[in-house]
Predicted model as a PDB file, atoms N, CA, C, CB and O in Angstrom, pLDDT in the B-factor column:
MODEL        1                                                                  
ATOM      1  N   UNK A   1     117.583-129.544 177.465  1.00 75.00           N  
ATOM      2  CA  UNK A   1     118.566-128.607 176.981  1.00 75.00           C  
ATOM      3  C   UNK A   1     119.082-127.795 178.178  1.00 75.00           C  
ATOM      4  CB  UNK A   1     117.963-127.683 175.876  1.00 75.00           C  
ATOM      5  O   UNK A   1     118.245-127.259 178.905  1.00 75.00           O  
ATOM      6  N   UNK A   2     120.255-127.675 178.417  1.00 76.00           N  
ATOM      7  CA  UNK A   2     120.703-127.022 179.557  1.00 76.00           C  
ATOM      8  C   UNK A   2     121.459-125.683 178.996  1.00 76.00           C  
ATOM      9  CB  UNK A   2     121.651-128.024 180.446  1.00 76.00           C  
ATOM     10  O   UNK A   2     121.925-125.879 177.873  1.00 76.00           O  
ATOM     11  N   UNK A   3     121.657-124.566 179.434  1.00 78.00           N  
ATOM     12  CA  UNK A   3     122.116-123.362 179.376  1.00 78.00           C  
ATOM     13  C   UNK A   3     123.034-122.800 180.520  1.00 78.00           C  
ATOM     14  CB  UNK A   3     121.058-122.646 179.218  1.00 78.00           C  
ATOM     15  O   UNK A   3     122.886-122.424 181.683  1.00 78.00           O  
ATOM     16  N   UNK A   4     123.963-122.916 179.695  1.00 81.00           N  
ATOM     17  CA  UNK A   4     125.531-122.934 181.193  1.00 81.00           C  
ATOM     18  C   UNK A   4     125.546-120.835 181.050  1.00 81.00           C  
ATOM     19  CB  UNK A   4     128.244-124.223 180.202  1.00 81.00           C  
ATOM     20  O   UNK A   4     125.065-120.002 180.282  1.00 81.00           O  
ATOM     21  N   UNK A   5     126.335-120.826 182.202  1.00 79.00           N  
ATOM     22  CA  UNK A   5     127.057-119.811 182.346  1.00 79.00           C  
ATOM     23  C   UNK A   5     127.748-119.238 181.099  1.00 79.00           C  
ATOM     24  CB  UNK A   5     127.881-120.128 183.270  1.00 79.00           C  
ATOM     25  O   UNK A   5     128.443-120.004 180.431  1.00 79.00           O  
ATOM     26  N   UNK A   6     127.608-117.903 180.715  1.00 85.00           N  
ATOM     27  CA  UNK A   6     129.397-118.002 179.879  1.00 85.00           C  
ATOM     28  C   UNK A   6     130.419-118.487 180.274  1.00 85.00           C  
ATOM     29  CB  UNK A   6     130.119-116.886 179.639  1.00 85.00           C  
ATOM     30  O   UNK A   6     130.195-119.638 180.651  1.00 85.00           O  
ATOM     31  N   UNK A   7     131.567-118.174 180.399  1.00 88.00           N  
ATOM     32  CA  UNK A   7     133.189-118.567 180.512  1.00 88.00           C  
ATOM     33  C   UNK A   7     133.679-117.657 180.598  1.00 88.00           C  
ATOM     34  CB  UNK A   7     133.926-119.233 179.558  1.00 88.00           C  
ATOM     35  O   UNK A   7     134.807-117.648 181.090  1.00 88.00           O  
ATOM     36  N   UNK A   8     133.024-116.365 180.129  1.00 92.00           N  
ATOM     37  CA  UNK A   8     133.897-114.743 180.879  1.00 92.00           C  
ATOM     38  C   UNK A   8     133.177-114.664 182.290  1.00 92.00           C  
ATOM     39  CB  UNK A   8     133.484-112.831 179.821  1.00 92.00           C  
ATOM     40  O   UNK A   8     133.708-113.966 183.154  1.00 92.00           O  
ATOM     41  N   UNK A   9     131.865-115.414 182.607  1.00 88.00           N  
ATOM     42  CA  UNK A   9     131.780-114.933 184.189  1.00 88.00           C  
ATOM     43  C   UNK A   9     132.104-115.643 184.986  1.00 88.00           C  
ATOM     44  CB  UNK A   9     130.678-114.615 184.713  1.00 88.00           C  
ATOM     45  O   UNK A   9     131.801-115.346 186.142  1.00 88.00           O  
ATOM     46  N   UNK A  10     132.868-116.903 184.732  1.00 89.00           N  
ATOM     47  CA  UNK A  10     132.787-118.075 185.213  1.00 89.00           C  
ATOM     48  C   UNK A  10     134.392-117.806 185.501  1.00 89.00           C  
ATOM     49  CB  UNK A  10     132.146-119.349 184.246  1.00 89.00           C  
ATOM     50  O   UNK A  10     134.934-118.345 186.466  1.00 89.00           O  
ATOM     51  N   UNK A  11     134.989-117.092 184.763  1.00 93.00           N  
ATOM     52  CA  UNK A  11     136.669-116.791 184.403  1.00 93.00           C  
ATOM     53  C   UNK A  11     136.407-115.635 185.643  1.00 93.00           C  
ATOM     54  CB  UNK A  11     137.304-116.087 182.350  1.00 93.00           C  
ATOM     55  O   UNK A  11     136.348-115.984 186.822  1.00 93.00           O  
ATOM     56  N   UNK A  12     136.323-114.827 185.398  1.00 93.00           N  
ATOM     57  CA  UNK A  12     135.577-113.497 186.184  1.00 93.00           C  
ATOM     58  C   UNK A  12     136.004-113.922 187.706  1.00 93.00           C  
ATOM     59  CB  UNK A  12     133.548-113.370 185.954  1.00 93.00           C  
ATOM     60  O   UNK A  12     137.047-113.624 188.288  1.00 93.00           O  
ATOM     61  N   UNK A  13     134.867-114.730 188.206  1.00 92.00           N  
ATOM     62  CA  UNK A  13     134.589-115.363 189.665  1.00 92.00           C  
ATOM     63  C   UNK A  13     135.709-115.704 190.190  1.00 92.00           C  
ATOM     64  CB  UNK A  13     133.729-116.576 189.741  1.00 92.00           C  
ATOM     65  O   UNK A  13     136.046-115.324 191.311  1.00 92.00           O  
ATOM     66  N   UNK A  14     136.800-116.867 189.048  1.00 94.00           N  
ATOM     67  CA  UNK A  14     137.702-117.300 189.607  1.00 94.00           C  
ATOM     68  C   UNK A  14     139.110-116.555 189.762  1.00 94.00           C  
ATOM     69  CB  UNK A  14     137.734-118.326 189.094  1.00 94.00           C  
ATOM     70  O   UNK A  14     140.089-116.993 190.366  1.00 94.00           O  
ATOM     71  N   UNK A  15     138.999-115.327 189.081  1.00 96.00           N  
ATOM     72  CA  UNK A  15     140.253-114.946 188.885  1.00 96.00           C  
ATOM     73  C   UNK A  15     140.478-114.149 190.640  1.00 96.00           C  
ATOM     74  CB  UNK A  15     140.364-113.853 187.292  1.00 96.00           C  
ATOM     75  O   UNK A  15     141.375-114.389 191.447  1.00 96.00           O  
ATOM     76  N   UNK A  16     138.964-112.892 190.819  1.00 94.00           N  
ATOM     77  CA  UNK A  16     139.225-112.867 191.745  1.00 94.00           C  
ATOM     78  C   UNK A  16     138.965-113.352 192.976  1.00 94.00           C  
ATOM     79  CB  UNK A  16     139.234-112.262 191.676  1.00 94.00           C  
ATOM     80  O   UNK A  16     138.945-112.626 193.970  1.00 94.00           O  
ATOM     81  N   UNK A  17     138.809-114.250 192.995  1.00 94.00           N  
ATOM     82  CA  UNK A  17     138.666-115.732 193.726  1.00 94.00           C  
ATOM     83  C   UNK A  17     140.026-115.638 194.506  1.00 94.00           C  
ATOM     84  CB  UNK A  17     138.563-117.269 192.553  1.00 94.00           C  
ATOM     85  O   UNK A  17     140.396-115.466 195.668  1.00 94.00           O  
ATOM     86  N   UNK A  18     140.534-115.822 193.368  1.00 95.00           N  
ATOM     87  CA  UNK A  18     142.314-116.147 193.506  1.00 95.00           C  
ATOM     88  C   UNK A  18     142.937-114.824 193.982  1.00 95.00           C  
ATOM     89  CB  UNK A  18     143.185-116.604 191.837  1.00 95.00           C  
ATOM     90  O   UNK A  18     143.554-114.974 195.036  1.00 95.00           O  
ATOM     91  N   UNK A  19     142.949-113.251 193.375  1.00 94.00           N  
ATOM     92  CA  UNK A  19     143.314-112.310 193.427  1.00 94.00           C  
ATOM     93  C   UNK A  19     143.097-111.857 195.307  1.00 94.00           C  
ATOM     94  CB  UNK A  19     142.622-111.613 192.225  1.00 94.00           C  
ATOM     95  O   UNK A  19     143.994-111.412 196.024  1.00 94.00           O  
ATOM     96  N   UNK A  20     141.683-112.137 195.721  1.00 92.00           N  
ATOM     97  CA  UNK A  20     141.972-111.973 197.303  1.00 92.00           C  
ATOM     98  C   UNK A  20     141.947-112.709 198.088  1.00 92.00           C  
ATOM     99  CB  UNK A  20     141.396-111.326 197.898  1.00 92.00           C  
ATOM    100  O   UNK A  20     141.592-112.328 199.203  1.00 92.00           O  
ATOM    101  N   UNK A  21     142.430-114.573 197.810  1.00 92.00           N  
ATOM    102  CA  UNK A  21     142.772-115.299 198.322  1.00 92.00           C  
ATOM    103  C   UNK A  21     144.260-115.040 198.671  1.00 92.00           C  
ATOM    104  CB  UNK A  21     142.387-116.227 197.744  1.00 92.00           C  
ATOM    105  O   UNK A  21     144.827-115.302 199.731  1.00 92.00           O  
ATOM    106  N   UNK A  22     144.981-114.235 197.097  1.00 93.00           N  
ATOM    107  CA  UNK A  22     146.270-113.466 197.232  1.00 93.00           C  
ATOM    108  C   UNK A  22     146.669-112.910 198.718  1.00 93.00           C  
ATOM    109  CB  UNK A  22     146.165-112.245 196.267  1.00 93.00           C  
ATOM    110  O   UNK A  22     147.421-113.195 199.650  1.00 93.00           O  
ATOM    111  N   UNK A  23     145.731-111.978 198.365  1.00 89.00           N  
ATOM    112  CA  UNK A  23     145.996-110.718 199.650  1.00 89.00           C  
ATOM    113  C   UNK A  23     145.736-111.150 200.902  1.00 89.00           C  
ATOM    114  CB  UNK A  23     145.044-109.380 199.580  1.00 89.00           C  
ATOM    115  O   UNK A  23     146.412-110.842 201.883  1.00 89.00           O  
ATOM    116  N   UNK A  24     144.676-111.933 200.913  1.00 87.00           N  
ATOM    117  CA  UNK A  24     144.312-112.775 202.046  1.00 87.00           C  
ATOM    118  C   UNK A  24     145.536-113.233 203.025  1.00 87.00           C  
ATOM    119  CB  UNK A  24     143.620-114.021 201.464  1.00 87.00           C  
ATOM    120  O   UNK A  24     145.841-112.993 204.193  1.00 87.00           O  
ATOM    121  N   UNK A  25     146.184-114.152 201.773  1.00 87.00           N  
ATOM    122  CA  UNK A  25     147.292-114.874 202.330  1.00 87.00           C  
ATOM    123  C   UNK A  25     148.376-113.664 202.735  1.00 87.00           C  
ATOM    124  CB  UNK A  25     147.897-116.028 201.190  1.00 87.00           C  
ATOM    125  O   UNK A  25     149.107-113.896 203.697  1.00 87.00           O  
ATOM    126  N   UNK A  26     148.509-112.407 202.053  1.00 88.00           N  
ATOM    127  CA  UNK A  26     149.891-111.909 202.428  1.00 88.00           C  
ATOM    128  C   UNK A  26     149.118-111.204 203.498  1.00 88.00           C  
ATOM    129  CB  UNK A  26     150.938-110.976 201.271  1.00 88.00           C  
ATOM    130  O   UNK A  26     149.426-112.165 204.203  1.00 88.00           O  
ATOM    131  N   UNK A  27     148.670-110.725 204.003  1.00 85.00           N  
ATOM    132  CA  UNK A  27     147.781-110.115 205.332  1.00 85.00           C  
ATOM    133  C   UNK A  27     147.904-110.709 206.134  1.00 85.00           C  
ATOM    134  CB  UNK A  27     146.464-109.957 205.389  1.00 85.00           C  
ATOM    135  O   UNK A  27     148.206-110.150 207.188  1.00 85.00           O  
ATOM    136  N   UNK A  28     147.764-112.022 206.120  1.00 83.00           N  
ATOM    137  CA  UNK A  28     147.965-113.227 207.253  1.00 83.00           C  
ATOM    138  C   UNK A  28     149.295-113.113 207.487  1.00 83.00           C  
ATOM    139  CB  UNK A  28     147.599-114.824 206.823  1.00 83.00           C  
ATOM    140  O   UNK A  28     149.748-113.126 208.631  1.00 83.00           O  
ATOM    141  N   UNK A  29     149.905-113.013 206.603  1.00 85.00           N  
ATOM    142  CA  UNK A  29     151.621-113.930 206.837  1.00 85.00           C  
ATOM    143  C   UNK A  29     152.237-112.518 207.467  1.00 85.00           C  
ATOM    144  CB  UNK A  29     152.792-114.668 204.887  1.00 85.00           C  
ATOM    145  O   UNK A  29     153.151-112.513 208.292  1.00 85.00           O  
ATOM    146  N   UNK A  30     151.563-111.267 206.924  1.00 84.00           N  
ATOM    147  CA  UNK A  30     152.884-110.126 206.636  1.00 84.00           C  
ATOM    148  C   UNK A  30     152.384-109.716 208.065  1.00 84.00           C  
ATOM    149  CB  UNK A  30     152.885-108.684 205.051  1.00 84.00           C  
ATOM    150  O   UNK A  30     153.289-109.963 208.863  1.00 84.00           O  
ATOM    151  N   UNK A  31     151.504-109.290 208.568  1.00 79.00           N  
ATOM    152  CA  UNK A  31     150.905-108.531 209.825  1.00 79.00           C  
ATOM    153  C   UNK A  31     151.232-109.087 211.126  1.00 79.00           C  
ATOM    154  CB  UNK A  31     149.406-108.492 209.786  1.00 79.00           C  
ATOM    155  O   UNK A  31     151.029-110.300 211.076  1.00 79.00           O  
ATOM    156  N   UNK A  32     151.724-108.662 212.474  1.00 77.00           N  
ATOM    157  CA  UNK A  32     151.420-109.527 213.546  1.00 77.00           C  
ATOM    158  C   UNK A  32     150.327-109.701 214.076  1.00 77.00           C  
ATOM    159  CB  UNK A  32     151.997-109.335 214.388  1.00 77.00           C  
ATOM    160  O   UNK A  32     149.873-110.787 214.437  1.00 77.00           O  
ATOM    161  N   UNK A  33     149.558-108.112 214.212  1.00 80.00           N  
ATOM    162  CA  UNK A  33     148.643-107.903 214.669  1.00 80.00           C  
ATOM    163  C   UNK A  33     147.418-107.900 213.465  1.00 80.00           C  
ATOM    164  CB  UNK A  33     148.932-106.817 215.432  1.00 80.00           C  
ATOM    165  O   UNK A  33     147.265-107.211 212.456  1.00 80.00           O  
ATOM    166  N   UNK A  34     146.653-108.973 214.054  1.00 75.00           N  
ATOM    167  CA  UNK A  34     145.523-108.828 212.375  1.00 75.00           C  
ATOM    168  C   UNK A  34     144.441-108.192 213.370  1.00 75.00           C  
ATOM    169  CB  UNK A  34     144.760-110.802 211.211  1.00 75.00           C  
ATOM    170  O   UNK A  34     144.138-108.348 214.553  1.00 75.00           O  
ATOM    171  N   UNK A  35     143.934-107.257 212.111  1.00 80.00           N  
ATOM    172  CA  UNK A  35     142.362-106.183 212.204  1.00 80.00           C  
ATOM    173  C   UNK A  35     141.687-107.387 211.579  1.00 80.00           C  
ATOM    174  CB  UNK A  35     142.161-104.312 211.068  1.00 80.00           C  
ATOM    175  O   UNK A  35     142.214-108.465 211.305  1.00 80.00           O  
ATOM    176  N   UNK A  36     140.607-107.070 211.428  1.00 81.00           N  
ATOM    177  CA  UNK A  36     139.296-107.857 211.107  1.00 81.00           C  
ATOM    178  C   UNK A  36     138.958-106.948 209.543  1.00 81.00           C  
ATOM    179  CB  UNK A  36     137.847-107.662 212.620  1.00 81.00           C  
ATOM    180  O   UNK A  36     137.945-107.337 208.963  1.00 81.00           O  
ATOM    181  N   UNK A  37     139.401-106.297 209.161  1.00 78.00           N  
ATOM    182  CA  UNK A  37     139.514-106.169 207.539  1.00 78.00           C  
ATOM    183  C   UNK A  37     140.553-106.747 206.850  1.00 78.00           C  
ATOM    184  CB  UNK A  37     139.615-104.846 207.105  1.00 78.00           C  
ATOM    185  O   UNK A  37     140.753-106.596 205.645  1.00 78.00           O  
ATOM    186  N   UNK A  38     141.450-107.641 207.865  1.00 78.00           N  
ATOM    187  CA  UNK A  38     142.522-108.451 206.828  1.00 78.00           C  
ATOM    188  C   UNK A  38     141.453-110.071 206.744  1.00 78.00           C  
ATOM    189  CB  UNK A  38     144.649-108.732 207.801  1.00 78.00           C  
ATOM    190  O   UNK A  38     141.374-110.856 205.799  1.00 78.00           O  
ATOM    191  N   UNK A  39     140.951-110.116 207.717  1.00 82.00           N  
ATOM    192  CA  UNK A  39     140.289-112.004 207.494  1.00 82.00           C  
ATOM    193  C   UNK A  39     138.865-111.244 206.189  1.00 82.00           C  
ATOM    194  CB  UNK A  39     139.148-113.169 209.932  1.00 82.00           C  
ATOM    195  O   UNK A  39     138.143-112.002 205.542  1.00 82.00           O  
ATOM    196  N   UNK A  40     138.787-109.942 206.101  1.00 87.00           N  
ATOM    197  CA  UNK A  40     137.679-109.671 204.801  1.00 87.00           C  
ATOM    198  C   UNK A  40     138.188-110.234 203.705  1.00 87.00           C  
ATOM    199  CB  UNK A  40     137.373-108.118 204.373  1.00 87.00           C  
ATOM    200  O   UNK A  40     137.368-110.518 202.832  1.00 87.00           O  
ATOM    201  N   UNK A  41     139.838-110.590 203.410  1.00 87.00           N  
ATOM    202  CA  UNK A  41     140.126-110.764 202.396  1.00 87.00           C  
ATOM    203  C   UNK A  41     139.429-112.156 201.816  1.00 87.00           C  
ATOM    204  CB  UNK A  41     141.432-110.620 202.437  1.00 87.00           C  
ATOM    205  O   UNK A  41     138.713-112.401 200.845  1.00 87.00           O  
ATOM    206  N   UNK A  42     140.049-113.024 203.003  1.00 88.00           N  
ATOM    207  CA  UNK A  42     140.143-114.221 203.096  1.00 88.00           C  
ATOM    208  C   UNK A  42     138.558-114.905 202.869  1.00 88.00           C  
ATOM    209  CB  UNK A  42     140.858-114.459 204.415  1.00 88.00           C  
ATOM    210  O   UNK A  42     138.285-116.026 202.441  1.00 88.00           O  
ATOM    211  N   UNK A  43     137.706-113.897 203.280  1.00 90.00           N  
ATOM    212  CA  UNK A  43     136.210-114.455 203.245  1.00 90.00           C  
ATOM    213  C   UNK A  43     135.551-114.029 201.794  1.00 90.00           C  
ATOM    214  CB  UNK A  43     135.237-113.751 204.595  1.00 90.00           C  
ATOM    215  O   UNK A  43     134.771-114.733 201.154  1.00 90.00           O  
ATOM    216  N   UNK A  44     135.929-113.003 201.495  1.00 92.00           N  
ATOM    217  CA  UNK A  44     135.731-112.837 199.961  1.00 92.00           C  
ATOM    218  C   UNK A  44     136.296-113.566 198.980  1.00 92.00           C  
ATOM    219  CB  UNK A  44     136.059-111.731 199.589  1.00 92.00           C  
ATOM    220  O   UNK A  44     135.773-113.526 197.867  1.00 92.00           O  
ATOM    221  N   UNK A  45     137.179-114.174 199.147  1.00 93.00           N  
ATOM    222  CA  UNK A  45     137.582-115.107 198.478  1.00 93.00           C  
ATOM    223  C   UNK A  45     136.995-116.165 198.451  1.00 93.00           C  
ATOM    224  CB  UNK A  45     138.526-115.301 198.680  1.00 93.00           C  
ATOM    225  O   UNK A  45     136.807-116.662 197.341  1.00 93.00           O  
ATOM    226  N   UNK A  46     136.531-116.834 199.590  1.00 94.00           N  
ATOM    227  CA  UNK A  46     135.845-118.171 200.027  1.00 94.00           C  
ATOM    228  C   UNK A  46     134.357-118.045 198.934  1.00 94.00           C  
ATOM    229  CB  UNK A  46     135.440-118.182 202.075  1.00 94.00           C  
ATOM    230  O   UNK A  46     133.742-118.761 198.144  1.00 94.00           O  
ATOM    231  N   UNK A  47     134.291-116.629 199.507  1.00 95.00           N  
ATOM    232  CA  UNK A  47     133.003-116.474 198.128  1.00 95.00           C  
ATOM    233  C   UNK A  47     132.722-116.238 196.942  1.00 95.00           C  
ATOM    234  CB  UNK A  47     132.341-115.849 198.138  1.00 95.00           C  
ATOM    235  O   UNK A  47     131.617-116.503 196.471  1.00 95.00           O  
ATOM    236  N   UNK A  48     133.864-115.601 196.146  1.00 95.00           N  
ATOM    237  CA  UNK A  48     134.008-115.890 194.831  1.00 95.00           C  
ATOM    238  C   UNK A  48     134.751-117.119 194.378  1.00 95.00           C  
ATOM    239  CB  UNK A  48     134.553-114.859 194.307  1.00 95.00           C  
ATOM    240  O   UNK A  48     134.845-117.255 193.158  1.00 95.00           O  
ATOM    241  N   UNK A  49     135.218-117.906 195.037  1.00 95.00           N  
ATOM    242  CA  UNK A  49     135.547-119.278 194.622  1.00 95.00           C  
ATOM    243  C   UNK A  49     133.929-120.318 195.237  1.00 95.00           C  
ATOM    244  CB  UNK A  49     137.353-119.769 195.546  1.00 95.00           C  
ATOM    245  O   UNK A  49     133.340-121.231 194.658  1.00 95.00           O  
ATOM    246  N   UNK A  50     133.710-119.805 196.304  1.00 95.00           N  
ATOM    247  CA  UNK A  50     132.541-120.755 196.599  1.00 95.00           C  
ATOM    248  C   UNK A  50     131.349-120.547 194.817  1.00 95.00           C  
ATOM    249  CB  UNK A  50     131.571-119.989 198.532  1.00 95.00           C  
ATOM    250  O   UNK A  50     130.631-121.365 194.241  1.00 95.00           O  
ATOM    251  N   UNK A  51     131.701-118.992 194.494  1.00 92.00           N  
ATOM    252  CA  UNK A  51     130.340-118.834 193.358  1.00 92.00           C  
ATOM    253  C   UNK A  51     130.729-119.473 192.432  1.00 92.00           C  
ATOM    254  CB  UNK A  51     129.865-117.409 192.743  1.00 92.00           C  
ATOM    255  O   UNK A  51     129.859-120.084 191.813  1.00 92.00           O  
ATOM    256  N   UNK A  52     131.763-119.562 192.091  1.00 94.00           N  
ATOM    257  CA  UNK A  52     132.882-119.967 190.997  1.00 94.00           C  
ATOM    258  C   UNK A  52     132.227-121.493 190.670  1.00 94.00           C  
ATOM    259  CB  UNK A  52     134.766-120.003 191.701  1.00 94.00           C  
ATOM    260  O   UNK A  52     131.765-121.819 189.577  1.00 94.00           O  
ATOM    261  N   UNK A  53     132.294-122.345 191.864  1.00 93.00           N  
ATOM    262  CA  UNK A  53     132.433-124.051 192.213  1.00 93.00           C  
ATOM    263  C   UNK A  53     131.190-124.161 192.036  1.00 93.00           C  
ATOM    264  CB  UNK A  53     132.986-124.722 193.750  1.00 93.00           C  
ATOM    265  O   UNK A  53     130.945-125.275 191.572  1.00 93.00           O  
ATOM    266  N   UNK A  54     129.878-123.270 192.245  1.00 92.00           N  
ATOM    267  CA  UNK A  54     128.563-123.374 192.128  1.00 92.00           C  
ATOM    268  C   UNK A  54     128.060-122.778 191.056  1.00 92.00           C  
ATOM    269  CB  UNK A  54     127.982-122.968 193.128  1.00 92.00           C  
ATOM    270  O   UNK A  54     127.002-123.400 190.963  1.00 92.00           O  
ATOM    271  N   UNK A  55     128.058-121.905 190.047  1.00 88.00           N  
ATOM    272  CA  UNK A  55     128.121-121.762 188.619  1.00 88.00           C  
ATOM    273  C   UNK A  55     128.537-122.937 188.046  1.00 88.00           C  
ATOM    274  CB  UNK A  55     128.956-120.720 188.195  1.00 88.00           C  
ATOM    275  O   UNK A  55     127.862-123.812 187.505  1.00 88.00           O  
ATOM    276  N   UNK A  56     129.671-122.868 188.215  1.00 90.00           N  
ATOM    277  CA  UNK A  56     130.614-124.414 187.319  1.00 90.00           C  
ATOM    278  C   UNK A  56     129.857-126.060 187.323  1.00 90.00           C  
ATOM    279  CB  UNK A  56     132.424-124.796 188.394  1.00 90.00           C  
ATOM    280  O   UNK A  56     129.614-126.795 186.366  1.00 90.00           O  
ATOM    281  N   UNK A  57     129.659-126.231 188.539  1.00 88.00           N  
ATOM    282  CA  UNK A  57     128.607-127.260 188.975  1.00 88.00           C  
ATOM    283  C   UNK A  57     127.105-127.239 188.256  1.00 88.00           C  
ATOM    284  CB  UNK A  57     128.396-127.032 190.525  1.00 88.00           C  
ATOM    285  O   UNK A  57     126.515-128.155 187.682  1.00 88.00           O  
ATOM    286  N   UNK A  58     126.725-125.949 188.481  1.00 85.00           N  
ATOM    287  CA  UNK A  58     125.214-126.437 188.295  1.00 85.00           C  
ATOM    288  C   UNK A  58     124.762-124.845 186.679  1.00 85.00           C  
ATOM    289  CB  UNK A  58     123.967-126.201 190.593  1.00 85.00           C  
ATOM    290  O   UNK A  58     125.399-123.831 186.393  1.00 85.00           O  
ATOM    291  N   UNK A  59     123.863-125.239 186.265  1.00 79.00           N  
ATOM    292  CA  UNK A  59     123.636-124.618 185.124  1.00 79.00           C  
ATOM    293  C   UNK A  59     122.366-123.531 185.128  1.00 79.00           C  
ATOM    294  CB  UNK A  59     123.469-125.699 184.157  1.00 79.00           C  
ATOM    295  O   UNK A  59     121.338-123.555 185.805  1.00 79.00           O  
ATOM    296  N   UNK A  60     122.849-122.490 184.043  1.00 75.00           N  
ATOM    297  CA  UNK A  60     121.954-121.407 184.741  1.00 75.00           C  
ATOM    298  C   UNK A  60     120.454-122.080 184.408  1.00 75.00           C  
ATOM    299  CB  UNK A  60     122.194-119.644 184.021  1.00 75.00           C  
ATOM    300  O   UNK A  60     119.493-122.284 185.150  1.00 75.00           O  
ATOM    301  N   UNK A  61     120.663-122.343 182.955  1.00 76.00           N  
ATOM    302  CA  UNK A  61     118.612-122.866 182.817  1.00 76.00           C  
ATOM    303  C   UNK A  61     118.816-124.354 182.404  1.00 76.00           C  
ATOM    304  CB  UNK A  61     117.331-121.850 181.121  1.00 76.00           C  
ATOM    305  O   UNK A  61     119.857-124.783 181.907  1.00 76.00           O  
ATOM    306  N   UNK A  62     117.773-125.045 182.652  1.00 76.00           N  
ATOM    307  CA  UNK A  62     117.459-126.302 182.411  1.00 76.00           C  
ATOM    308  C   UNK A  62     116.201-125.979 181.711  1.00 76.00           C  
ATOM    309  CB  UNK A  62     117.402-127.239 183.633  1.00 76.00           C  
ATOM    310  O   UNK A  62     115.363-125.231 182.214  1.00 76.00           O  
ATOM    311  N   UNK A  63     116.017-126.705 180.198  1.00 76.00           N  
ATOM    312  CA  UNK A  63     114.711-126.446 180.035  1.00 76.00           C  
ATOM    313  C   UNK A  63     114.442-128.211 179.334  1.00 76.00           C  
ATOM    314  CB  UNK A  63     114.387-124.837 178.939  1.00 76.00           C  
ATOM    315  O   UNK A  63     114.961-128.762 178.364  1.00 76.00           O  
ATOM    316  N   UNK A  64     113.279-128.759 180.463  1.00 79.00           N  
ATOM    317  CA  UNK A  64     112.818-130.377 180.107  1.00 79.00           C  
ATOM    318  C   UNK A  64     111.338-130.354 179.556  1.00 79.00           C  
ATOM    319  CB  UNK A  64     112.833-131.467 181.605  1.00 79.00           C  
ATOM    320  O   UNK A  64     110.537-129.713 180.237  1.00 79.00           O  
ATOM    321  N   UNK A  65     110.828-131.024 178.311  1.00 76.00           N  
ATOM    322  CA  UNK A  65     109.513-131.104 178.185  1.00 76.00           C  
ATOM    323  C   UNK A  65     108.732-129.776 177.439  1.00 76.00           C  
ATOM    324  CB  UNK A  65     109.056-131.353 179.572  1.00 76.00           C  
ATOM    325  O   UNK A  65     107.556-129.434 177.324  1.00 76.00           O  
ATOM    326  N   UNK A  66     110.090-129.204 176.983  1.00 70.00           N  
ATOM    327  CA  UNK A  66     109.357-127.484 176.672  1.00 70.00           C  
ATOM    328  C   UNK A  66     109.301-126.709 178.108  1.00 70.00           C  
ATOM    329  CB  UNK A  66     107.392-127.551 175.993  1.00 70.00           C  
ATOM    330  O   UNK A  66     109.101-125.495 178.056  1.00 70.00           O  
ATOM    331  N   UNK A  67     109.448-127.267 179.272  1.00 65.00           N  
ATOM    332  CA  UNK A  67     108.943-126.153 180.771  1.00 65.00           C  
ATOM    333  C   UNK A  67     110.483-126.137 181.003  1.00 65.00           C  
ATOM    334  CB  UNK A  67     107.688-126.943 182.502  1.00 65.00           C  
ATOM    335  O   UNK A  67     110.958-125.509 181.949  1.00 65.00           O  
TER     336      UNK A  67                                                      
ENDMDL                                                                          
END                                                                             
């Protein structure tokens, strides 16, 4: 019997996944000079889409055999 994630945290992860992949991208494009709190965007993103792809993939409980 496997036991997934909900779908509100799984929704959650990806939205702002996307939301500072957003900003990410306009930081990059809009700035000449980039600070090192504009590539924060870009890496927070990598990680709520990286959690996103690894929730989605794999399941919170597995239970085999009764264990």
């Amino acid at each position: 019997m496997k036991i997934r994630y909900k779908n509100k945290r799984l929704n959650f992860n990806l939205f702002f996944g996307i939301v500072w992949a957003i900003f990410g991208t306009i930081m990059l494009v809009a700035n000449e000079k980039m600070r090192l709190a504009d590539y924060g965007y870009v890496v927070l993103s990598m990680l709520y889409l990286g959690l996103y792809i690894y929730e989605y993939k794999n399941q919170y409980l597995t239970i085999q055999n009764g264990k």
